[in-house]
N, C-alpha and C positions, 0 to 999 in steps of 0.2 A: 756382415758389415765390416767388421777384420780386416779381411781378405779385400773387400773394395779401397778400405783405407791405407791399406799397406800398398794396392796398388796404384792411389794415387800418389806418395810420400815416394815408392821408386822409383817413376815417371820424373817426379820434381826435381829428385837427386841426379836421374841421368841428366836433365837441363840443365841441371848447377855445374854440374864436372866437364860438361862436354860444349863446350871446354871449360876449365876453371875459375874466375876471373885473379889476376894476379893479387887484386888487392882485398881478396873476400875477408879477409880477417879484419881490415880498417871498417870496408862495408858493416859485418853483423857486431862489431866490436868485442872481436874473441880473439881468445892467444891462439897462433899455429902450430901444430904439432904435424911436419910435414903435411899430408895430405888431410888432414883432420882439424876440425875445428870445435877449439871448447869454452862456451862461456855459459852462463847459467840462464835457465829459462823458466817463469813458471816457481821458482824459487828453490828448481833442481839443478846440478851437475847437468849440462846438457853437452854431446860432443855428435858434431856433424861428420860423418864419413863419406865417400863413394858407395856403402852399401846399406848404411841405415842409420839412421837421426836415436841415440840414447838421452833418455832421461832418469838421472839414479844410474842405478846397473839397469834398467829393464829398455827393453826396444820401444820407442814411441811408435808406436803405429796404429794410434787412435786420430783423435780428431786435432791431438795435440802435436804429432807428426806434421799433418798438415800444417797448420798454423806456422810449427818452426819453419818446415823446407819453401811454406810461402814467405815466409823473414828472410829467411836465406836469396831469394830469389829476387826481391823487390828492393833490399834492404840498400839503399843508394849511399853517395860517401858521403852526405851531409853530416853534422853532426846532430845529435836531439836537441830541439828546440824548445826545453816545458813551458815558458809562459810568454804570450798568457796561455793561459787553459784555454779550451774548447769544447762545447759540447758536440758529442756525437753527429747530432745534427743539423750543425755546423758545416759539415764536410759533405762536398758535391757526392752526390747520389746513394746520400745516406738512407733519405725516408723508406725506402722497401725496407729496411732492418730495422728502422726507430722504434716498432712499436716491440718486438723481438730484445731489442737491447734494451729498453726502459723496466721490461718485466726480468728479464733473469740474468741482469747486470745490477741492474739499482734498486727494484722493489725484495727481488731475493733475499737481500741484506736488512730487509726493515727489519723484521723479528731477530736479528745478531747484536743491534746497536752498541746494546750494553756489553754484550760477552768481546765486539771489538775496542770497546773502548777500555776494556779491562786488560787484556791482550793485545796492547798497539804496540811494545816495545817486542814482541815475538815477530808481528807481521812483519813489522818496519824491518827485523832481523833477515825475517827471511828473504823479503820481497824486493831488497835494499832499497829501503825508505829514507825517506827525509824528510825536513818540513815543508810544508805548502808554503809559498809567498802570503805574505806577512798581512796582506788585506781580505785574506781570504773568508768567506761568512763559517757560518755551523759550528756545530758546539764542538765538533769533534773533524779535525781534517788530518789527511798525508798523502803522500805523494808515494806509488810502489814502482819499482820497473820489475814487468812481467817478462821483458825482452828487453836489451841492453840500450836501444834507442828508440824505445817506448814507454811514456813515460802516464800514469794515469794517477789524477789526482780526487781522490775521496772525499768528498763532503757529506758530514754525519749528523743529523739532528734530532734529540733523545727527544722521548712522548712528553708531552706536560699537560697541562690540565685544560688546553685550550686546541692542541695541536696533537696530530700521531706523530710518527716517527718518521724519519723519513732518507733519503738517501741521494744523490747527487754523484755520478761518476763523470772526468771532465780527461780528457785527451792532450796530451803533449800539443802545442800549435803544429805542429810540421810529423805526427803520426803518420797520416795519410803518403809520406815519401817514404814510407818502409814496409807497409801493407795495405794493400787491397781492401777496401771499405768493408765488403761483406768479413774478410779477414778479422781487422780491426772491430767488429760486433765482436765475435769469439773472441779474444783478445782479452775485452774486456767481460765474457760469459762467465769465463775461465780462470781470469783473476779473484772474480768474485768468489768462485765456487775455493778458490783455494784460500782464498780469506777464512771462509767456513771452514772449512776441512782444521783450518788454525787454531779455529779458537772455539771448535766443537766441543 
């Protein structure tokens, strides 16, 4: 599976380069280093080349290769637009993923509640957070960018004695002008899982 993924992420990169657009750096909101572009993705060091997409020192050439070189590719010169928020399914030709994103974007997180809410000034760190808008519900919210013009806001609510626990992931309004819908599923798959990974 590697090998298939790598061969999609080289394909994407010859599209990006060939030719380059002038202004890809305004596009993914990353500094230029000549023919290289680096801003952080995922809450890593990310740098785009002509020959391969790094996150950290290691090659992306998972699912999260993908993801970036689809950012790369779509990622239009708007600016991020976060609110209001939007749910997932919200956005034209979401439902084939709705039922995919509600389980391992938003339920994945129910058993983390407490360990994020104990760890929100880490995530917020890594994932450069901020606060939500000021009307926002749940006991517990923030706002991460996974990718520099994507912008996914967290709503947390602890178990009580009436209710479980529960989870709410919501989309930048204008997401969808930077990635591909099935994209923006993973997006938010993959933020989740690194929330976890955080506060494991």
């Amino acid at each position: 599976m590697t090998d298939n993924y790598e061969k999609i992420v080289q394909k994407n990169l010859k599209k990006l380069y060939d030719p380059l657009p002038p202004d890809l750096d305004q596009r993914l909101g990353a500094t230029r280093e000549g023919n290289r572009f680096l801003f952080d993705a995922f809450g890593q060091p990310c740098t785009i080349g002509p020959d391969r997409i790094t996150l950290g020192t290691e090659t992306a050439s998972s699912i999260l290769g993908i993801l970036i070189s689809l950012y790369a590719l779509h990622a239009g010169t708007d600016i991020c637009v976060p609110a209001p928020f939007r749910a997932f399914k919200e956005f034209d030709d979401s439902m084939p993923y709705a039922g995919a994103f509600a389980t391992h974007t938003e339920q994945v997180l129910v058993p983390h509640v407490m360990s994020v809410k104990n760890r929100l000034e880490k995530i917020s760190f890594t994932l450069h957070g901020e606060n939500p808008p000021a009307d926002t519900p749940g006991d517990i919210a923030f706002v991460v960018y996974p990718l520099p013009k994507i912008a996914l806001c967290y709503i947390l609510y602890e178990a009580d004695e009436d209710f479980p626990a529960a989870v709410t992931c919501l989309y930048s309004s204008n997401a969808d002008r930077f990635m591909p819908i099935d994209g923006l599923a993973d997006v938010g798959e993959y933020t989740s899982k690194k929330i976890i990974d955080l506060v494991a």
